[in-house]
C-alpha positions as a LaTeX table, in Angstrom:
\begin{tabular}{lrrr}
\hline
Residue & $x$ (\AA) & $y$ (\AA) & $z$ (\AA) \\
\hline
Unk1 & 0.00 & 0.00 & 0.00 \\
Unk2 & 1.71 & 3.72 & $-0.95$ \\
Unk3 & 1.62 & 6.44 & 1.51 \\
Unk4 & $-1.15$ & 8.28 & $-0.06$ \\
Unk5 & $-3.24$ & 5.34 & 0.00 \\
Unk6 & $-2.36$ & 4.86 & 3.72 \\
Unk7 & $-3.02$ & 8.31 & 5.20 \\
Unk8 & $-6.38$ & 8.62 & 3.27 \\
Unk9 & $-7.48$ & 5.65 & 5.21 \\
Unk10 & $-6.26$ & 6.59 & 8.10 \\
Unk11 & $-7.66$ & 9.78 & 7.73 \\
Unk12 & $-11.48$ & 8.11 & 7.52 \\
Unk13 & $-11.17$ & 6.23 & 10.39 \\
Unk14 & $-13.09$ & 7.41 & 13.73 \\
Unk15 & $-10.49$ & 7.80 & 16.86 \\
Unk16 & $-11.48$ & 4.75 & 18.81 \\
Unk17 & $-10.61$ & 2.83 & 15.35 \\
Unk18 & $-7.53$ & 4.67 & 15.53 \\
Unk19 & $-6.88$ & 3.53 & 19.35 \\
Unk20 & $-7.04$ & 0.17 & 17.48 \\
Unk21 & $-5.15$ & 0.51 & 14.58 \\
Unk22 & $-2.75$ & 1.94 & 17.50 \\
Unk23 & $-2.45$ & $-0.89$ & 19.52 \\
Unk24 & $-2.08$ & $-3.32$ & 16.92 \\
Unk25 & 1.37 & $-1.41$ & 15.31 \\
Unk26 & 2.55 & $-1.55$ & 19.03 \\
Unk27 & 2.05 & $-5.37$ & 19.41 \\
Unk28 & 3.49 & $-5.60$ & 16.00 \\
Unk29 & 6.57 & $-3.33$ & 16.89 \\
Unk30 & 7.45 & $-4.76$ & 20.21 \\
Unk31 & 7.25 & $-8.59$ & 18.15 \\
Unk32 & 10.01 & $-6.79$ & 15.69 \\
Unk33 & 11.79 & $-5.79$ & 17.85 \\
Unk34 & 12.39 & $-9.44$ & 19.84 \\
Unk35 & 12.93 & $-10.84$ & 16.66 \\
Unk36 & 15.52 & $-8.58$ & 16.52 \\
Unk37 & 17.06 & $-9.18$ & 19.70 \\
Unk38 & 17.22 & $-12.73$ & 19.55 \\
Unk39 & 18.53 & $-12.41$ & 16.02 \\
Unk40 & 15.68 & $-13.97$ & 14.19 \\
Unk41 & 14.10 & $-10.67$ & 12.15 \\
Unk42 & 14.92 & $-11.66$ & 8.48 \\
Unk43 & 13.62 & $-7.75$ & 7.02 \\
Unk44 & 14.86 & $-4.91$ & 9.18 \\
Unk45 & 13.52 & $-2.61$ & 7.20 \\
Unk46 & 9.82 & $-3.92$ & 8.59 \\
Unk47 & 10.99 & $-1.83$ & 11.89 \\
Unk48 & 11.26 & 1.61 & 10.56 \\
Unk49 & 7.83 & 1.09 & 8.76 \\
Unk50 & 5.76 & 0.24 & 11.66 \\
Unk51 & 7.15 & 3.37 & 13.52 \\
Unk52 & 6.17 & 5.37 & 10.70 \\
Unk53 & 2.76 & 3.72 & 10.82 \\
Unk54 & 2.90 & 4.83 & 14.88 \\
Unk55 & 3.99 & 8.03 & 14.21 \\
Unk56 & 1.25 & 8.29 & 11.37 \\
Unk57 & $-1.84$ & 7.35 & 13.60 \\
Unk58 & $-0.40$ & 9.57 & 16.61 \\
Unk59 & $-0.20$ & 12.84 & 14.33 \\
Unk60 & $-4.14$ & 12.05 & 13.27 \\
Unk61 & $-5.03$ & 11.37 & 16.61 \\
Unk62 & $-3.94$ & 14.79 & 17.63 \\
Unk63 & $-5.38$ & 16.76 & 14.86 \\
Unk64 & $-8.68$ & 15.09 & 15.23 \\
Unk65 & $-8.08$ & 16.40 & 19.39 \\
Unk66 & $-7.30$ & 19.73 & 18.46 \\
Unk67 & $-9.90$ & 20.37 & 16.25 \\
Unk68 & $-12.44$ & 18.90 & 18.79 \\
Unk69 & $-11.00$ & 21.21 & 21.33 \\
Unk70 & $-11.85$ & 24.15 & 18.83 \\
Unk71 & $-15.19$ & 23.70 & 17.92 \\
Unk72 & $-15.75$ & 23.28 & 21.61 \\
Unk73 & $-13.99$ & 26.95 & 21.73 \\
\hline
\end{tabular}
């Protein structure tokens, strides 16, 4: 899936499907990152993507705050 394709479907998504979406990169990082330790993780490029993916879902979820927290203004 491309960037473009990922953000606008990300973008759609409400914030407790976010929350999800969340959680599940977490999991998925802190597998990586065992398989790493122990020397097993075949594609360490795999890594870098799911942090992206983290860092991805935690920028929405803060736009979608902030902009709750100004129509409330």
């Amino acid at each position: 899936m491309k960037k473009t394709e990922t953000k606008k479907s990300l973008a759609g998504k409400s914030p407790a499907d976010l929350q999800k979406e969340l959680e599940a990169l977490l999991r998925e990082q802190f597998g990586l990152r065992m398989q790493a330790a122990t020397q097993q993780l075949q594609d360490t490029s795999k890594l870098q993507t799911v942090r992206r993916g983290i860092a991805r879902v935690r920028t929405l979820m803060g736009q979608q705050k902030s902009q709750v927290r100004g129509q409330q203004a």
